[in-house]
N, CA, C and O atoms as a Maestro MAE file, in Angstrom:
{
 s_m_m2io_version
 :::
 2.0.0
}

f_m_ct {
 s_m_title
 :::
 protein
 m_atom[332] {
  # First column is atom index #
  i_m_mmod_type
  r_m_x_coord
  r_m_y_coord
  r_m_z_coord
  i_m_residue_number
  s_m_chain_name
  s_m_pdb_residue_name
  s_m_pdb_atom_name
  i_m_atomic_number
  :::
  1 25 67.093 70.069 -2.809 1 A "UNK " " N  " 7
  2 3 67.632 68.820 -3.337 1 A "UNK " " CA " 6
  3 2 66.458 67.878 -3.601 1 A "UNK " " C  " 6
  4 15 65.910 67.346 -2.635 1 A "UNK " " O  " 8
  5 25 65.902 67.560 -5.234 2 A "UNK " " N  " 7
  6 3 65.352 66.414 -5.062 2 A "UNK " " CA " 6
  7 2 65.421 64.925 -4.799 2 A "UNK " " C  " 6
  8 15 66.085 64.054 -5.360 2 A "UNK " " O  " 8
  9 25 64.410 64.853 -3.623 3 A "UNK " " N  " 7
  10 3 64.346 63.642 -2.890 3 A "UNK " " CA " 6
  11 2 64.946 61.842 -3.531 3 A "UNK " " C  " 6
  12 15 65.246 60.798 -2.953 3 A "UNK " " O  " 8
  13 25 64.876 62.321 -5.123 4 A "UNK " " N  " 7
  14 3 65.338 60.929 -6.175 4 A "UNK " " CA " 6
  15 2 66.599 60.554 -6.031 4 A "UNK " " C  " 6
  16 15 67.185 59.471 -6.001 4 A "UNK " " O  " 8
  17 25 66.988 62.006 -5.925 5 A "UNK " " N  " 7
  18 3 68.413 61.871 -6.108 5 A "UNK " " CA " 6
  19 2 69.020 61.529 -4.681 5 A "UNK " " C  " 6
  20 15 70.120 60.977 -4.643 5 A "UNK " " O  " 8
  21 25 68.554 61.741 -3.869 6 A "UNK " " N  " 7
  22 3 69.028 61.349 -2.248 6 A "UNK " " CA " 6
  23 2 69.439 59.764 -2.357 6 A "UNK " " C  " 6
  24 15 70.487 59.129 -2.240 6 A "UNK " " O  " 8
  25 25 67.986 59.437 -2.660 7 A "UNK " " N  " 7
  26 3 67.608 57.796 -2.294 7 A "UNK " " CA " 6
  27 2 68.606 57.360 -3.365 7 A "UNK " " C  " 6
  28 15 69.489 56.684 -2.837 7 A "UNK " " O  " 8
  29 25 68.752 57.479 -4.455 8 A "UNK " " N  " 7
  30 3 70.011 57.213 -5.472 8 A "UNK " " CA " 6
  31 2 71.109 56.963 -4.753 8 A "UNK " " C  " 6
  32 15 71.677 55.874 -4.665 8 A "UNK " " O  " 8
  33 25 71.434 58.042 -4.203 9 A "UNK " " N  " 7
  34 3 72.869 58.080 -3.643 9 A "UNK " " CA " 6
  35 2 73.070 56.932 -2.277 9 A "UNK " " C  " 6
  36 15 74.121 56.395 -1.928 9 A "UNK " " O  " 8
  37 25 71.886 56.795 -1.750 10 A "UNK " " N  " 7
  38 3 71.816 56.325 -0.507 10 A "UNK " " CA " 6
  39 2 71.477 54.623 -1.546 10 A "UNK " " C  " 6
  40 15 72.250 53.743 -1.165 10 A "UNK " " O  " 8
  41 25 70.949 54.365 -2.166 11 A "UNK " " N  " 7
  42 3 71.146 52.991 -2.563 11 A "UNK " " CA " 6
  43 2 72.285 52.376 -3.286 11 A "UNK " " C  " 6
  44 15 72.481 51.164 -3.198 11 A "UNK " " O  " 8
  45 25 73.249 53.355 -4.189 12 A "UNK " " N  " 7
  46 3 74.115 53.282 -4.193 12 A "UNK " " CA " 6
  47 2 75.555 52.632 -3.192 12 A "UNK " " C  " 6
  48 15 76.316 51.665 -3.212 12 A "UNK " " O  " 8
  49 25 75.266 54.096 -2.220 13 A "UNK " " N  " 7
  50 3 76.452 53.429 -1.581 13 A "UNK " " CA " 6
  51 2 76.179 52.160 -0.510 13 A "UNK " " C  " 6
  52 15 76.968 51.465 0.130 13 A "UNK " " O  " 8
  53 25 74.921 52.165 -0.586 14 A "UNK " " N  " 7
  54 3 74.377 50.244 -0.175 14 A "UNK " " CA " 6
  55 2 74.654 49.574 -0.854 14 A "UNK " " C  " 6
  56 15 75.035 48.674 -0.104 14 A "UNK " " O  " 8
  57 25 74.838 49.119 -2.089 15 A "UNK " " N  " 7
  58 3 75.326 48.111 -3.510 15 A "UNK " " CA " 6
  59 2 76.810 48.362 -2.937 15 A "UNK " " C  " 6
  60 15 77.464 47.374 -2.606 15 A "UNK " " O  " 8
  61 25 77.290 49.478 -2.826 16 A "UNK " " N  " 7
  62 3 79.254 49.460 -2.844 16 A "UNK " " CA " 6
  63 2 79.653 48.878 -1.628 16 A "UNK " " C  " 6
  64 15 80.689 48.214 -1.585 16 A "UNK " " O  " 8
  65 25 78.868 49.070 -0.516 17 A "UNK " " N  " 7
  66 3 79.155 48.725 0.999 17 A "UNK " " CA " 6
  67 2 79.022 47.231 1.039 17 A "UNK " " C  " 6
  68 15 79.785 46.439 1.591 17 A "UNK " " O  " 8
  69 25 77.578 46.895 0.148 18 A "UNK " " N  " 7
  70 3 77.612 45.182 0.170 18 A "UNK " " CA " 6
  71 2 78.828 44.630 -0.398 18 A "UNK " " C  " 6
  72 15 79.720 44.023 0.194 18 A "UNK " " O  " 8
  73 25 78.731 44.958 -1.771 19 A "UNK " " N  " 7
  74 3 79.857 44.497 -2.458 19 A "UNK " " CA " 6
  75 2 81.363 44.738 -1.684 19 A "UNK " " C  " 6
  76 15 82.039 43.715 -1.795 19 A "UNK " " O  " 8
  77 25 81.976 45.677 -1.028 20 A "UNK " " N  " 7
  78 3 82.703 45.617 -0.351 20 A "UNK " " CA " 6
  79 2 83.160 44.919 0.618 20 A "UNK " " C  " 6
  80 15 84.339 44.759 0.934 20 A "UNK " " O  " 8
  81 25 82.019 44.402 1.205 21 A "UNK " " N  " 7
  82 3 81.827 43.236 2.235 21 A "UNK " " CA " 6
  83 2 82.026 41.986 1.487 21 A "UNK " " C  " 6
  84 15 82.327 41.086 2.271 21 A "UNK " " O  " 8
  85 25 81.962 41.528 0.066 22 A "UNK " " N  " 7
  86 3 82.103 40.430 -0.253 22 A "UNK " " CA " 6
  87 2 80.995 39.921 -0.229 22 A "UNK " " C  " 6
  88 15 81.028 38.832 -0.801 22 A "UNK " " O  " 8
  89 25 79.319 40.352 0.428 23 A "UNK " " N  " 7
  90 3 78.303 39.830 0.431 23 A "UNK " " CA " 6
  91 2 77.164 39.862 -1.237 23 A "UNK " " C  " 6
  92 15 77.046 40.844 -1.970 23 A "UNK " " O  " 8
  93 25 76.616 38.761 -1.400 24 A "UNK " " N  " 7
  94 3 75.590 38.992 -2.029 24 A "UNK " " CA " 6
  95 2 74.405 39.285 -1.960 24 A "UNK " " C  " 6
  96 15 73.942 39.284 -0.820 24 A "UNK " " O  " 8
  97 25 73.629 39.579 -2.899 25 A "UNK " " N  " 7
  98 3 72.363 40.258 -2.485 25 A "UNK " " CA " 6
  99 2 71.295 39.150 -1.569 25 A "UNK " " C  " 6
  100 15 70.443 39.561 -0.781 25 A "UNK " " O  " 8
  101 25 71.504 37.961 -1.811 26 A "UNK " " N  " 7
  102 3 71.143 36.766 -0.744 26 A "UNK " " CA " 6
  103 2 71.523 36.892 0.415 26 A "UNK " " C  " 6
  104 15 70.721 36.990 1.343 26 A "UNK " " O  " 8
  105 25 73.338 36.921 0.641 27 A "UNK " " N  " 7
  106 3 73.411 37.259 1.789 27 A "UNK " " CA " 6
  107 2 73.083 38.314 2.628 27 A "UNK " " C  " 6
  108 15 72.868 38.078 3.816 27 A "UNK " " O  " 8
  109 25 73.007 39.524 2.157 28 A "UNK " " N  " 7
  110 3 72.641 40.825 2.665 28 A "UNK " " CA " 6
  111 2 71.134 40.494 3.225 28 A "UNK " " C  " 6
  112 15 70.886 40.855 4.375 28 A "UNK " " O  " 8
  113 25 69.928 39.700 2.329 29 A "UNK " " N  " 7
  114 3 68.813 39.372 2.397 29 A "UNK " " CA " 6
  115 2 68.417 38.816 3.954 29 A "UNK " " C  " 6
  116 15 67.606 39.096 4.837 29 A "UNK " " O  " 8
  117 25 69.503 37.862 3.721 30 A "UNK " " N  " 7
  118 3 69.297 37.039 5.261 30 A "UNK " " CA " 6
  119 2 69.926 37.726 6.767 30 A "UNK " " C  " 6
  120 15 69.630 37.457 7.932 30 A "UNK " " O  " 8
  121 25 70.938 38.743 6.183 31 A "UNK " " N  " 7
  122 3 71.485 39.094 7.272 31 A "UNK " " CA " 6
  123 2 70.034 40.164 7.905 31 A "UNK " " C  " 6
  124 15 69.508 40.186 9.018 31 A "UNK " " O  " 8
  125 25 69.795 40.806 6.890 32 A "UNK " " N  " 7
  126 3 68.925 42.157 7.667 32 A "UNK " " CA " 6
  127 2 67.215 41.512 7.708 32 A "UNK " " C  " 6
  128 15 66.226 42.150 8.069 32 A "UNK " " O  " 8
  129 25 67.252 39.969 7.187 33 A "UNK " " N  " 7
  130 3 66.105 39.682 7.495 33 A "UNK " " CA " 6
  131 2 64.737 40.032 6.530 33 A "UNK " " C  " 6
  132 15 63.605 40.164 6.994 33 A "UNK " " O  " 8
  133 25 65.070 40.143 5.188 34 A "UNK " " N  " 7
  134 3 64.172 40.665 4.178 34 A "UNK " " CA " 6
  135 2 64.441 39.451 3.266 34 A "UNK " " C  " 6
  136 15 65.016 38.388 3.498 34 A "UNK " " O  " 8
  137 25 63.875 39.913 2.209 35 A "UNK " " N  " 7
  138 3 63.941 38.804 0.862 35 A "UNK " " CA " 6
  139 2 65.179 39.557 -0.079 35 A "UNK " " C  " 6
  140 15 65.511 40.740 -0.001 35 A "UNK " " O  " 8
  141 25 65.700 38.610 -0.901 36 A "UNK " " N  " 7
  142 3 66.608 39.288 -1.544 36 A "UNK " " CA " 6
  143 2 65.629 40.285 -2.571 36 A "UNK " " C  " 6
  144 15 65.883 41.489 -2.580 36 A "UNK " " O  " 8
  145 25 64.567 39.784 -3.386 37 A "UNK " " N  " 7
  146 3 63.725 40.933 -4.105 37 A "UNK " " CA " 6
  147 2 63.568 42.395 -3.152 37 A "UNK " " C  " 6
  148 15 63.700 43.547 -3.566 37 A "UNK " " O  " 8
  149 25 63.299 42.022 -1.992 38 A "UNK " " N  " 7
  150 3 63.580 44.009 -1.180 38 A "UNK " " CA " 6
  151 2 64.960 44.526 -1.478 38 A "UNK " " C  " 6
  152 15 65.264 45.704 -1.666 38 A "UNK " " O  " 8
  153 25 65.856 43.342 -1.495 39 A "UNK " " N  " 7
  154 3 67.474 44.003 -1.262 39 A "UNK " " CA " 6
  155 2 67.312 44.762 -2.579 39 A "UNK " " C  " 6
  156 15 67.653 45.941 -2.485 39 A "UNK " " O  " 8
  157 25 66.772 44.290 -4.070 40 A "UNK " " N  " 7
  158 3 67.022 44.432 -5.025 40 A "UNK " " CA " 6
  159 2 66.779 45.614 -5.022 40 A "UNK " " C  " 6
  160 15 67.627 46.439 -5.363 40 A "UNK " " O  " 8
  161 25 65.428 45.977 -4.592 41 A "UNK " " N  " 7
  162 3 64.629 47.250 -4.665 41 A "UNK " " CA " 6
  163 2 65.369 48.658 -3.862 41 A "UNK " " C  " 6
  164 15 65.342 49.863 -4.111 41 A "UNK " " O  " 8
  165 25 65.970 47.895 -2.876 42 A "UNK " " N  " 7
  166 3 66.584 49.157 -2.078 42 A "UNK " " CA " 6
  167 2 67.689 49.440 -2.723 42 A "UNK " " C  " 6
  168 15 68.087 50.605 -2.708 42 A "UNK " " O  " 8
  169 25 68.457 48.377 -3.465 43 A "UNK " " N  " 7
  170 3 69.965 48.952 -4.289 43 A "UNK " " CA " 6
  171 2 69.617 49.579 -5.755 43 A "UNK " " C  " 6
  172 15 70.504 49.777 -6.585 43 A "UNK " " O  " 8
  173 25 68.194 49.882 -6.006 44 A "UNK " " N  " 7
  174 3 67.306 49.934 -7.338 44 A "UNK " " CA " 6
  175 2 67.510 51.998 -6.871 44 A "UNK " " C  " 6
  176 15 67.715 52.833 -7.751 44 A "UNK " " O  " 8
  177 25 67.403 52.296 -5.605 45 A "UNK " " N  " 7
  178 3 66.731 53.381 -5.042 45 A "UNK " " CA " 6
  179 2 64.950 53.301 -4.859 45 A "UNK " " C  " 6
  180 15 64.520 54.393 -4.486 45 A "UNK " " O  " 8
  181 25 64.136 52.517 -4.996 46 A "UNK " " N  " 7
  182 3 62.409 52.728 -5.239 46 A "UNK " " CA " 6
  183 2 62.358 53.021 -4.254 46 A "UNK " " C  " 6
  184 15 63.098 53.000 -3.270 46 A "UNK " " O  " 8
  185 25 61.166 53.411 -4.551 47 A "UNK " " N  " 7
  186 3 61.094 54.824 -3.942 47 A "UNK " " CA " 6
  187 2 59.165 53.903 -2.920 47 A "UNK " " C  " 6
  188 15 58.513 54.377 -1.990 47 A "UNK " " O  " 8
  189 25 59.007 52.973 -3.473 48 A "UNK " " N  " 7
  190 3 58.346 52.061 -2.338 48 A "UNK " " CA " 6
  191 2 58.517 51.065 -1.729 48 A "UNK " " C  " 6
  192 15 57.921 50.027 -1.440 48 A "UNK " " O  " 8
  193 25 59.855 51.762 -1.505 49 A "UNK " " N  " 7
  194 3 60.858 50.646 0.370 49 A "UNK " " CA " 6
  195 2 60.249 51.717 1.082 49 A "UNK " " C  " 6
  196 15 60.048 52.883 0.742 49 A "UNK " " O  " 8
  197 25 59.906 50.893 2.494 50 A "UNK " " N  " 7
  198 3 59.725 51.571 3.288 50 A "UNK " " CA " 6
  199 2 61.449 51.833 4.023 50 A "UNK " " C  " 6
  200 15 62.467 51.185 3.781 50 A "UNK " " O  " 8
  201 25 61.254 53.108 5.039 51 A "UNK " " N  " 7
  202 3 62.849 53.177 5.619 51 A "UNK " " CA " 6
  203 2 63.003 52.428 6.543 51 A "UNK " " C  " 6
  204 15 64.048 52.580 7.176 51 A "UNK " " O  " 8
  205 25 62.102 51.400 6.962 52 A "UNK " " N  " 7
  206 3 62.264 50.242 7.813 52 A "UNK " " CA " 6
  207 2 63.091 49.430 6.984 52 A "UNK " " C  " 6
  208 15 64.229 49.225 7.406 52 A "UNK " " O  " 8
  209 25 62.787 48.963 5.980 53 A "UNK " " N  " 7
  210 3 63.523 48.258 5.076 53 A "UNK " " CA " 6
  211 2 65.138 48.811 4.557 53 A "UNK " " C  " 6
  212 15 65.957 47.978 4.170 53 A "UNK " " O  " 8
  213 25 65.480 50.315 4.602 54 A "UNK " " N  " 7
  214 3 66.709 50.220 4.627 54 A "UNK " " CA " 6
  215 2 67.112 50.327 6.155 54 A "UNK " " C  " 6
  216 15 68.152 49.870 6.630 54 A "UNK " " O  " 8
  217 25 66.276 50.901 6.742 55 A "UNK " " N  " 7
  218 3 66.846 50.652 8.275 55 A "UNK " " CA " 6
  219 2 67.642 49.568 8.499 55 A "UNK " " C  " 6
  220 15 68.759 49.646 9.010 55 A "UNK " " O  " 8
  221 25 66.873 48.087 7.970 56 A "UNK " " N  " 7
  222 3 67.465 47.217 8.664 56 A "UNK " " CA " 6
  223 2 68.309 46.326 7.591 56 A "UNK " " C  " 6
  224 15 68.688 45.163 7.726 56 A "UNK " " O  " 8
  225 25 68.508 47.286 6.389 57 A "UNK " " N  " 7
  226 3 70.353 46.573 5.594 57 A "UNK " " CA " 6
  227 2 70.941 47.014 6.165 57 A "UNK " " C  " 6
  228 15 71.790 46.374 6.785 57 A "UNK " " O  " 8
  229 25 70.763 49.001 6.333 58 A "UNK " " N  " 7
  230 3 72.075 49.554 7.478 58 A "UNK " " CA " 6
  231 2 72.324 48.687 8.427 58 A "UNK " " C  " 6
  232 15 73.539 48.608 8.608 58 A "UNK " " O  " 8
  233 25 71.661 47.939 9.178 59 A "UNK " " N  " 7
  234 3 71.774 47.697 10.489 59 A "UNK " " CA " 6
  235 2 72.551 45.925 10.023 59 A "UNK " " C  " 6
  236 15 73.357 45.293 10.706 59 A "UNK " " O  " 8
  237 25 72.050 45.588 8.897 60 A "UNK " " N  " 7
  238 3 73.125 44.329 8.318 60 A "UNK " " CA " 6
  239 2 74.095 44.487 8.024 60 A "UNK " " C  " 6
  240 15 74.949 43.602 7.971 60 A "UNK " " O  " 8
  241 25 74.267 45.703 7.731 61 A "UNK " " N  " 7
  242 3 75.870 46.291 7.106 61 A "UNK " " CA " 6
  243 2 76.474 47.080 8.038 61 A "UNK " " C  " 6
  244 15 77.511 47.573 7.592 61 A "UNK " " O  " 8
  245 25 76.232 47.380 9.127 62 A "UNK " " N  " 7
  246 3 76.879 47.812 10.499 62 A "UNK " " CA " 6
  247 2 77.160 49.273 9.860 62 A "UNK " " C  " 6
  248 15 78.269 49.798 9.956 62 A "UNK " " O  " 8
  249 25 76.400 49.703 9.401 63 A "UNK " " N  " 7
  250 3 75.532 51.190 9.187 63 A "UNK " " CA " 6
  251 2 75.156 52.223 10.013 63 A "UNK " " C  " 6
  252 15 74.933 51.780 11.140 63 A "UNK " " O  " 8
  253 25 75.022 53.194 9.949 64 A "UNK " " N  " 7
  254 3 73.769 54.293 10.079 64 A "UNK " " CA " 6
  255 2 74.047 55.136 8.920 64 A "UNK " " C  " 6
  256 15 75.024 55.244 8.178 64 A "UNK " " O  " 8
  257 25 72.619 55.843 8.993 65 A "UNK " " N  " 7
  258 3 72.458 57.068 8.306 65 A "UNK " " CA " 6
  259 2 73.192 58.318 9.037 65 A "UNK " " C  " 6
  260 15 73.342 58.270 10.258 65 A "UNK " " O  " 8
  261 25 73.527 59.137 8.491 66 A "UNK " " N  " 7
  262 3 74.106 60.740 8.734 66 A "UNK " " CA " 6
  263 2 73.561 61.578 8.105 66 A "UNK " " C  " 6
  264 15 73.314 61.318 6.928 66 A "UNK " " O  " 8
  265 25 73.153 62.961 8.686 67 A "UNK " " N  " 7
  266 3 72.731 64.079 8.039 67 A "UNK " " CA " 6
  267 2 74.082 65.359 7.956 67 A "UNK " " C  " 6
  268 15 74.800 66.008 8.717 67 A "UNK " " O  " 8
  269 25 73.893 65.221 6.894 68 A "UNK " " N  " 7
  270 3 75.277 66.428 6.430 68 A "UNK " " CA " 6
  271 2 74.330 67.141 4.936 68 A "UNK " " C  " 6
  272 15 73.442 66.747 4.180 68 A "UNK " " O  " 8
  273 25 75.126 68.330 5.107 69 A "UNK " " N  " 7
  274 3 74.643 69.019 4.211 69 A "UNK " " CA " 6
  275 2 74.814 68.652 2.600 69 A "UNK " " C  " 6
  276 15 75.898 68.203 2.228 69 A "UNK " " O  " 8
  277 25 73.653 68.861 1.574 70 A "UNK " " N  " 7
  278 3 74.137 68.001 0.467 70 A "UNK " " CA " 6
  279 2 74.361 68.237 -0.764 70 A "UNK " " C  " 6
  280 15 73.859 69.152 -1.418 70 A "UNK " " O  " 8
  281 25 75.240 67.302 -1.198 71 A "UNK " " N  " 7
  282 3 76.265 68.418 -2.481 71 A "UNK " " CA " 6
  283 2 75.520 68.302 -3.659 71 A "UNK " " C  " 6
  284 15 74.656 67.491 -3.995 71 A "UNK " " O  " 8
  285 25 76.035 69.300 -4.243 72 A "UNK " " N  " 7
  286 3 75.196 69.338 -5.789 72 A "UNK " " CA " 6
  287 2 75.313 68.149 -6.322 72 A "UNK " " C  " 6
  288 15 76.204 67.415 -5.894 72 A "UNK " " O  " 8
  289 25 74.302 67.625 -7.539 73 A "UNK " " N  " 7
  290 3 73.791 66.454 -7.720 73 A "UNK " " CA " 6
  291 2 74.803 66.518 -9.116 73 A "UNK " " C  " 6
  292 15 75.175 67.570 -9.636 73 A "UNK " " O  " 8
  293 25 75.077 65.440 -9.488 74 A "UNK " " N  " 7
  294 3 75.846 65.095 -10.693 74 A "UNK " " CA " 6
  295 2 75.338 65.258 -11.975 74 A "UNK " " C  " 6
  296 15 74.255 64.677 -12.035 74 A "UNK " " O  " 8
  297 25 75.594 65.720 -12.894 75 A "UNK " " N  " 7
  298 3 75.051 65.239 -14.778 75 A "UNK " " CA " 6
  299 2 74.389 63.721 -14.364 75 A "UNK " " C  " 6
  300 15 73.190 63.457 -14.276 75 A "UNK " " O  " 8
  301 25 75.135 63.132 -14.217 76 A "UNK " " N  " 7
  302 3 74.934 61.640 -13.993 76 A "UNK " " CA " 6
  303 2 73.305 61.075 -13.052 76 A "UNK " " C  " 6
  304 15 72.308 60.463 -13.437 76 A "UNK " " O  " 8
  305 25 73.607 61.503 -12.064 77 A "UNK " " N  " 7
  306 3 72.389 61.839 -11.360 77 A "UNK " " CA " 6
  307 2 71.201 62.236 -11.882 77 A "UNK " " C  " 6
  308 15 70.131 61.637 -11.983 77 A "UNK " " O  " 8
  309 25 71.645 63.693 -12.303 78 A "UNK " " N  " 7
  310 3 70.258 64.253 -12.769 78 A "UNK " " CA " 6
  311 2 69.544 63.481 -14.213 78 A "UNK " " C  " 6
  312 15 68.358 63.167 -14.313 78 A "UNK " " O  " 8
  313 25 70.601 63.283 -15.254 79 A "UNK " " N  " 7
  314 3 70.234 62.162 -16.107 79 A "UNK " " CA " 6
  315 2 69.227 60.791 -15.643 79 A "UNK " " C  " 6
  316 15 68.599 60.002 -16.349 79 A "UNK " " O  " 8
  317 25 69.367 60.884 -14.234 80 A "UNK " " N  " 7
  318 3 68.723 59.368 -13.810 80 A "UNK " " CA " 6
  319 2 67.744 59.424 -13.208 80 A "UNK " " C  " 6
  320 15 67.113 58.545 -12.621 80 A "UNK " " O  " 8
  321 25 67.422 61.407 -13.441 81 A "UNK " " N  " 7
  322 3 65.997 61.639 -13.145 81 A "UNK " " CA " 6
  323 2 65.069 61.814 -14.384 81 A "UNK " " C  " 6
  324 15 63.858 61.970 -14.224 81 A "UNK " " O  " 8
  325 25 65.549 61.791 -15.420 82 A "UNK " " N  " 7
  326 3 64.590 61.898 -16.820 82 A "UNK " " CA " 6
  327 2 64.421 60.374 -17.263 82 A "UNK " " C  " 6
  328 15 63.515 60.236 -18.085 82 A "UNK " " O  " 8
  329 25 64.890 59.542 -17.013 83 A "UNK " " N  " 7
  330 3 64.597 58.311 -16.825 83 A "UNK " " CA " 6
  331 2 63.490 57.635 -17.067 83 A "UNK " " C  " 6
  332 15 63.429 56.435 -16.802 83 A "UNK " " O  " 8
  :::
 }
 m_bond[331] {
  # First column is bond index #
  i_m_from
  i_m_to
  i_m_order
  :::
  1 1 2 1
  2 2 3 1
  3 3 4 2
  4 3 5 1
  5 5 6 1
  6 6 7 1
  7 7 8 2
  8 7 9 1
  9 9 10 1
  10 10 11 1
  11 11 12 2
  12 11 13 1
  13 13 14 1
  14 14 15 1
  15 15 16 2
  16 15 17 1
  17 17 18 1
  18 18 19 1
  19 19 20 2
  20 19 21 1
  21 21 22 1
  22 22 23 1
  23 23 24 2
  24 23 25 1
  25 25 26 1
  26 26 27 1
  27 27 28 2
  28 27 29 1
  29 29 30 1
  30 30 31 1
  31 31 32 2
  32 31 33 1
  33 33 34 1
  34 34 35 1
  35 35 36 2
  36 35 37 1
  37 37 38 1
  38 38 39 1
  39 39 40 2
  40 39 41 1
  41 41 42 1
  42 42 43 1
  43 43 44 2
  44 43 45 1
  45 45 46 1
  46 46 47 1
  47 47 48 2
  48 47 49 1
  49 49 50 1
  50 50 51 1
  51 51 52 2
  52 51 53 1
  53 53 54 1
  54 54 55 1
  55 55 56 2
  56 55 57 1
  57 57 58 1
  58 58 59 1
  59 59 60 2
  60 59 61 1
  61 61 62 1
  62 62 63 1
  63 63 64 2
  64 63 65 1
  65 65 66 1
  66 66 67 1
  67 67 68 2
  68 67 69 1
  69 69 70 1
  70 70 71 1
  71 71 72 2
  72 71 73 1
  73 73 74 1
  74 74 75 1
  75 75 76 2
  76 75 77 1
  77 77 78 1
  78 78 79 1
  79 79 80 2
  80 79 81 1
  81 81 82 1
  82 82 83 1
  83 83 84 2
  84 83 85 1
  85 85 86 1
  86 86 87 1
  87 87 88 2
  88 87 89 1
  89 89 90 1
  90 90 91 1
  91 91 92 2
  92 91 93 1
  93 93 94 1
  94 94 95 1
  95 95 96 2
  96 95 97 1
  97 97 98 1
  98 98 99 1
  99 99 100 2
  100 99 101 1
  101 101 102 1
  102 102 103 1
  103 103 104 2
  104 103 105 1
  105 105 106 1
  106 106 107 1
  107 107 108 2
  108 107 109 1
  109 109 110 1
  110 110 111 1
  111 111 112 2
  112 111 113 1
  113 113 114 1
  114 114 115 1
  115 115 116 2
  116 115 117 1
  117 117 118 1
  118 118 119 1
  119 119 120 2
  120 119 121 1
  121 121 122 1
  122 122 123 1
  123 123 124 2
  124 123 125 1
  125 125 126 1
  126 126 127 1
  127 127 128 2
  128 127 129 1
  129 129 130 1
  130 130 131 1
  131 131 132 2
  132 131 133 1
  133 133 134 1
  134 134 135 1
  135 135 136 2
  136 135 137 1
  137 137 138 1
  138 138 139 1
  139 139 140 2
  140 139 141 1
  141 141 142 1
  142 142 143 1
  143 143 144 2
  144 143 145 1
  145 145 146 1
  146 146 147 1
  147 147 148 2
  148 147 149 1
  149 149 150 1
  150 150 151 1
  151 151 152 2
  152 151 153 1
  153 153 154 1
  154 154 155 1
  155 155 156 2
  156 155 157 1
  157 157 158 1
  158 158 159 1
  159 159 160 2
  160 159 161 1
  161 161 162 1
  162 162 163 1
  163 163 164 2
  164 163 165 1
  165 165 166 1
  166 166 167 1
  167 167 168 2
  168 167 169 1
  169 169 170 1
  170 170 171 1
  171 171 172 2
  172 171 173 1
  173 173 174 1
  174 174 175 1
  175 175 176 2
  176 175 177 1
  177 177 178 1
  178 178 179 1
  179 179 180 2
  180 179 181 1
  181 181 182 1
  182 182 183 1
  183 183 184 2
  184 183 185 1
  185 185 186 1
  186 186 187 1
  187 187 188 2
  188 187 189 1
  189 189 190 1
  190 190 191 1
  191 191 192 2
  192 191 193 1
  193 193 194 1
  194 194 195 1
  195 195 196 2
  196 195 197 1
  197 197 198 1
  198 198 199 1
  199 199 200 2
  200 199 201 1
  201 201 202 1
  202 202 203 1
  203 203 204 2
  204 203 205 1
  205 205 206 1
  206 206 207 1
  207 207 208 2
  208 207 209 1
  209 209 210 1
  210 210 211 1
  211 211 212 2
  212 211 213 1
  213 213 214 1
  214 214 215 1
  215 215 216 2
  216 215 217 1
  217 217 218 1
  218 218 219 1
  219 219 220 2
  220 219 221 1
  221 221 222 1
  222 222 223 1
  223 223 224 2
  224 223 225 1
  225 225 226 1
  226 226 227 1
  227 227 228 2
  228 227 229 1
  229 229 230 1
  230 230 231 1
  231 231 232 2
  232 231 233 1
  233 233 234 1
  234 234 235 1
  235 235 236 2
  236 235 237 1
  237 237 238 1
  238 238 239 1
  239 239 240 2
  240 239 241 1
  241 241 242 1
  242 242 243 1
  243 243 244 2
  244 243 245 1
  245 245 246 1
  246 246 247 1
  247 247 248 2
  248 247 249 1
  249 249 250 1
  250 250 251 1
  251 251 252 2
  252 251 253 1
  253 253 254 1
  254 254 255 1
  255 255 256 2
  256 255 257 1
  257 257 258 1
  258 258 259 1
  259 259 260 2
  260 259 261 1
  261 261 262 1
  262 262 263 1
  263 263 264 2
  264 263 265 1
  265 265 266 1
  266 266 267 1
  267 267 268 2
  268 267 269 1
  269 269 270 1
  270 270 271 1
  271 271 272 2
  272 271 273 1
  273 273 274 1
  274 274 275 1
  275 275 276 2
  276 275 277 1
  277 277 278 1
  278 278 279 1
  279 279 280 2
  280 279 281 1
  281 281 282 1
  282 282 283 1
  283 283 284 2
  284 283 285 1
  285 285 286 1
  286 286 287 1
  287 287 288 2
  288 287 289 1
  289 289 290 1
  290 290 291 1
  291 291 292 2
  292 291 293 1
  293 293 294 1
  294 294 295 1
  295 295 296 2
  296 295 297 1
  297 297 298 1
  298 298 299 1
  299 299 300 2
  300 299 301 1
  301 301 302 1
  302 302 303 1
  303 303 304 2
  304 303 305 1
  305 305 306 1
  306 306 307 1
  307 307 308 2
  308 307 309 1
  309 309 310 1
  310 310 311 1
  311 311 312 2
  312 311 313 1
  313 313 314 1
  314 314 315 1
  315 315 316 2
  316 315 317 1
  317 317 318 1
  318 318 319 1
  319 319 320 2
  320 319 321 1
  321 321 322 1
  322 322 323 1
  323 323 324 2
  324 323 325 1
  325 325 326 1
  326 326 327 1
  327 327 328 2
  328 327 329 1
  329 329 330 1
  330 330 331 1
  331 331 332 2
  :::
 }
}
């Protein structure tokens, strides 16, 4: 599985989890203690966040990470690796 497509998925469902919460990217900013420009970057997927930096949105968004085995990557996805 390339690694692009992980962090994709994993910044993704950080944008849906915020937004679900009703929070903005300000608020998310202040909750986990970053600037909203990091929030931007981590819901971007870049790939120079450190995982301290999503460590601690998970940990604003009453988060963790899980390791499960991982499913084939989408048209959609892979499109957003020729990018």
């Amino acid at each position: 599985m390339d690694c692009y497509v992980l962090i994709s998925r994993l910044a993704k469902q950080i944008r849906e989890k915020r937004k679900n919460r009703g929070l903005t990217q300000a608020n998310l900013a202040q909750l986990a203690g970053l600037t909203r420009q990091k929030i931007i970057a981590v819901e971007k997927g870049s790939t120079s966040i450190g995982v301290i930096a999503y460590a601690r949105v998970l940990g604003a968004l009453d988060c963790e990470l899980a390791v499960i085995p991982a499913a084939m990557p989408t048209l959609e996805e892979l499109g957003g690796l020729f990018e």
